[in-house]
C-alpha positions as CSV (number, residue, x, y, z in Angstrom):
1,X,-6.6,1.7,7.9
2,X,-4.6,-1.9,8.8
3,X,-6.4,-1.8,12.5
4,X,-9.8,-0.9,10.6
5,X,-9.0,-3.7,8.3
6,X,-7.5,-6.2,11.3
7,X,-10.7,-5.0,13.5
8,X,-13.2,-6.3,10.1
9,X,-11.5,-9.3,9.6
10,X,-9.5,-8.1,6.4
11,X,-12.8,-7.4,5.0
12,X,-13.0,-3.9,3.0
13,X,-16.4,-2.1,3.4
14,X,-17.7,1.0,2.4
15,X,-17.4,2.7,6.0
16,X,-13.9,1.7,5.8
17,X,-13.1,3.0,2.6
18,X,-14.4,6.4,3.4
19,X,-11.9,7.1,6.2
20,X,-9.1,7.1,3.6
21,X,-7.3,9.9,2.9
22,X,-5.5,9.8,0.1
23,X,-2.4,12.5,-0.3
24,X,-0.9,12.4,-3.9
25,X,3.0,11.7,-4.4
26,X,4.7,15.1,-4.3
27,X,2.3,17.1,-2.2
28,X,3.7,19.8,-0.1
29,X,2.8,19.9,3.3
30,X,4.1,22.7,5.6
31,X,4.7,21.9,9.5
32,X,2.4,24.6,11.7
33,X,4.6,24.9,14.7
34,X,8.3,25.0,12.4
35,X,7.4,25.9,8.7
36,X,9.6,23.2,7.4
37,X,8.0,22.2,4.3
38,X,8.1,18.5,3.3
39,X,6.9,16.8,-0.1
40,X,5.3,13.7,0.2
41,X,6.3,10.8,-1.8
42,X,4.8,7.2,-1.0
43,X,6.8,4.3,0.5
44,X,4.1,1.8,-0.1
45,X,1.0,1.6,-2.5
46,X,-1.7,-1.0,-1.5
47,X,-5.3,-1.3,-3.3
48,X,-7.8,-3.3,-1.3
49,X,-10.6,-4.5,-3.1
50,X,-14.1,-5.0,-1.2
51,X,-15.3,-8.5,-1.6
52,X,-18.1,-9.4,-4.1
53,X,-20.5,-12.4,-3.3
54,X,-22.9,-12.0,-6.0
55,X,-21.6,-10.8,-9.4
56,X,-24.1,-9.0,-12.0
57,X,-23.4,-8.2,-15.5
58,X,-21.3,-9.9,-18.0
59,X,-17.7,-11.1,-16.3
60,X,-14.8,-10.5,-18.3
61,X,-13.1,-12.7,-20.8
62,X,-9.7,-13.9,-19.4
63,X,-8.4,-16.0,-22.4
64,X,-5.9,-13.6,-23.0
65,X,-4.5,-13.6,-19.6
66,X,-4.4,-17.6,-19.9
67,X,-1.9,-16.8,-23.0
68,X,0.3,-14.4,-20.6
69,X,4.1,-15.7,-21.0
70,X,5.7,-15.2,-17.4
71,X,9.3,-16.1,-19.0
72,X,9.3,-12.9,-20.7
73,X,9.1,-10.9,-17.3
74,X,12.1,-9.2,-16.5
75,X,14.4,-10.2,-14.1
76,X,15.0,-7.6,-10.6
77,X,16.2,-4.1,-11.2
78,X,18.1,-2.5,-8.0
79,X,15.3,0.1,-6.7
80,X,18.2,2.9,-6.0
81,X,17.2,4.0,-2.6
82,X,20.4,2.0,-0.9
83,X,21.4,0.6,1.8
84,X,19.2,-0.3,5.2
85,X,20.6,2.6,7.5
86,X,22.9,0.8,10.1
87,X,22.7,3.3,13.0
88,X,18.9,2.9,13.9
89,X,16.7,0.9,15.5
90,X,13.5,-0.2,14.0
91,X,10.6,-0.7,16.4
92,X,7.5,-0.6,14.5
93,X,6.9,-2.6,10.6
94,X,3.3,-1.7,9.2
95,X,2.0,-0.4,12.2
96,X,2.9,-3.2,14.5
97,X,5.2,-2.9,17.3
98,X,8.9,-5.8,16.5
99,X,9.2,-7.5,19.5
100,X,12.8,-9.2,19.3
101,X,12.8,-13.0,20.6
């Protein structure tokens, strides 16, 4: 879907939209050629939105959002997946190949 996007201009349309496939967290998939059965569970959850030039209908009222106090939000929790392995090499990031300077 990011070369779809990257190929549109970051645009979301409905062609693009309908080439996503969307496996839930904790579905079991089983390998063909080994039967080693894995679960999925989602690194990453994006939502792209498709861009609306003409708005119909009422739009909604926002005054309580202007009242949102970001103080109260809480600080950074530790995710608990630990550290960044050390005895690997990365080569890709999102799709895209990391070329080192």
């Amino acid at each position: 879907m990011y070369n779809e996007l990257q190929k549109n201009d970051w645009v979301m349309t409905d062609e693009i939209a309908d080439k996503v496939i969307n496996l839930p967290a904790l579905t079991e998939v089983v390998d063909a050629e080994t039967d080693i059965l894995y679960v999925l569970k989602p690194l990453e959850v994006s939502q792209f939105l498709p861009l609306v030039t003409n708005p119909t209908g009422t739009l909604p009222n926002i005054a309580l959002a202007e009242a949102v106090d970001l103080s109260t939000v809480p600080d950074y929790a530790d995710h608990g997946m630990g550290d960044i392995p050390t005895d690997v090499e990365v080569l890709y990031s999102e799709g895209l190949p990391i070329v080192e300077d």
